[in-house]
N, C-alpha and C positions, 0 to 999 in steps of 0.2 A: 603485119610487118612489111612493110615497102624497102624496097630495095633503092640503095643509089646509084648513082648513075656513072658507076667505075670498072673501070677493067677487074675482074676477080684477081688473085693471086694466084702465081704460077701462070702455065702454059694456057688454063682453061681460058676459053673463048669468052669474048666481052658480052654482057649482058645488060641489058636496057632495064629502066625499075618497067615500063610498059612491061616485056616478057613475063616475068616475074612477078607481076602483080595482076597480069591475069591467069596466071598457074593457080596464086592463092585463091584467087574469087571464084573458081572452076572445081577446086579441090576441099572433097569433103569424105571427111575422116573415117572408113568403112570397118576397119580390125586392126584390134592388137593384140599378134598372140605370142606367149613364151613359147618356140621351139626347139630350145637348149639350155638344160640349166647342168650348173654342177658345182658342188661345196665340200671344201675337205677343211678340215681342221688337226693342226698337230699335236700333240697331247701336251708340248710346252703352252698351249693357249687353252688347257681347260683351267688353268688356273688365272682368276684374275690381276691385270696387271695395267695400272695406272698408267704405265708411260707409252699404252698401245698409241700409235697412227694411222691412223686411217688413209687407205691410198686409192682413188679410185678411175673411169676412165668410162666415158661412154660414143662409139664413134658410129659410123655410117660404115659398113663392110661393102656395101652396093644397092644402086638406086638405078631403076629403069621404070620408064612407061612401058607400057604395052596398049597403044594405041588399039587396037583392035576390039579388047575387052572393054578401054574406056578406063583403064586401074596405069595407078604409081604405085609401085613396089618397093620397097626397101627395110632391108636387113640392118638392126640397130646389134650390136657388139658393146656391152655392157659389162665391166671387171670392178671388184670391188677386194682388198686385203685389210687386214689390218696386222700393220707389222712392229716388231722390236728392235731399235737399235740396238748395232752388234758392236762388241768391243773395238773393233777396227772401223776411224772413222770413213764414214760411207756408206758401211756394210748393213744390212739390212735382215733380218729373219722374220718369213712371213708366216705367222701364225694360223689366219683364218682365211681363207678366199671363197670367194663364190665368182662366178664367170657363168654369162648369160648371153642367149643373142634371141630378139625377137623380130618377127615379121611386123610390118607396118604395111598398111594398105589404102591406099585414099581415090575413091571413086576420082575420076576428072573426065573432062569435055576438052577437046582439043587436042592439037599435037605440038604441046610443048616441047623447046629448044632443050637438046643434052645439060646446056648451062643450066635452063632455067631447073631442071630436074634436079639437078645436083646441086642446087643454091638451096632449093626447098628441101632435100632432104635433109641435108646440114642444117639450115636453121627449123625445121618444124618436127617432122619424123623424130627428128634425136632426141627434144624436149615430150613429146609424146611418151617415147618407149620410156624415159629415166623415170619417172615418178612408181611406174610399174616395179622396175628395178628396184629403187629406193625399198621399196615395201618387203619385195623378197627377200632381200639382204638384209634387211630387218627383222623379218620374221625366221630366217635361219638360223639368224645368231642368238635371236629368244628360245628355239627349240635347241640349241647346242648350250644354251645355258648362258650365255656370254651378257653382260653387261656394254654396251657399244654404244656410242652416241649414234645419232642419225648421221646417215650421209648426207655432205651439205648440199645445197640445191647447185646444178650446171649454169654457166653462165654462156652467152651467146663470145664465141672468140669473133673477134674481127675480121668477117672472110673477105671485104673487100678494104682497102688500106683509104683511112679515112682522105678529104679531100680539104688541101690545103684552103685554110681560111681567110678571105678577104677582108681586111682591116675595115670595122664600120668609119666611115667621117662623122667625125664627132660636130652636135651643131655647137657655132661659137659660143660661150657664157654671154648670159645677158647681164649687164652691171644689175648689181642689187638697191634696192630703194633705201635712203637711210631711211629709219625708224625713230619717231619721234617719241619719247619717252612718255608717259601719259600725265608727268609731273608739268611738261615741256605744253601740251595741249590743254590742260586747265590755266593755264596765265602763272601760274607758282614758279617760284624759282628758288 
């Protein structure tokens, strides 16, 4: 994943794809472990019910290097419900949850910039830990007996705000050739 070449969003400090794409070529994927898990279920959700939704959420809690060790570190915060609309529109009742946070750990060389640190844990670390996720929240809801579609897969949100695009010049039309009919090239008419 190469970075553009934009000011991040918010206050965070600008970052060059150079930074940032030698984080990636430096960093190589060492552990991923669950070091928090927990699931409750309400007795309204042992019975199944069609019109569940699924709500889910997987973020970055905190990212640091530790140059010394040679390790990126970061804490992924994983939540997953599946809820019932309530009579009152808005309202929500959540049946089943599970809430996870796991360690991510990636060998690296160098001493990357706080940006570069927190660009990459946002776009790589979070995609790492959710697949893990996926499975457990999966496999919860199969030992609770529940019927649940998968969680859908995360998508990468826009951390840096796209960069206005320069209109291509278009090259001019070339007149087209008439086409002589093949009635018109044997002498017939």
């Amino acid at each position: 994943m190469s970075a553009p070449a934009e000011k991040p969003l918010g206050n965070a400090p600008s970052l060059s794809p150079a930074e940032y794409n030698k984080l990636v070529a430096a960093a190589n994927l060492r552990d991923i472990r669950l070091v928090e898990s927990s699931f409750a279920i309400a007795p309204d959700g042992l019975e199944t019910r069609p019109e569940l939704k699924l709500v889910h959420t997987c973020e970055i809690e905190n990212a640091h290097a530790d140059i010394a060790d040679g390790l990126l570190v970061a804490i992924v915060a994983a939540a997953a419900s599946a809820v019932i609309a309530g009579e009152d529109r808005g309202s929500e009742t959540e049946l089943v949850s599970a809430r996870c946070r796991y360690l991510i750990v990636y060998n690296i060389v160098g001493n990357p910039t706080e940006a570069a640190v927190d660009t990459f844990a946002k776009r790589v670390a979070r995609f790492a830990a959710y697949p893990y996720f996926r499975a457990h929240f999966a496999e919860l809801a199969s030992q609770a007996g529940l019927m649940l579609p998968p969680l859908p897969v995360i998508k990468e949100r826009r951390l840096i705000p796209e960069v206005a695009q320069t209109p291509t010049p278009s090259l001019p039309q070339q007149p087209q050739k008439k086409r002589r009919s093949s009635a018109s090239k044997s002498g017939t008419k």
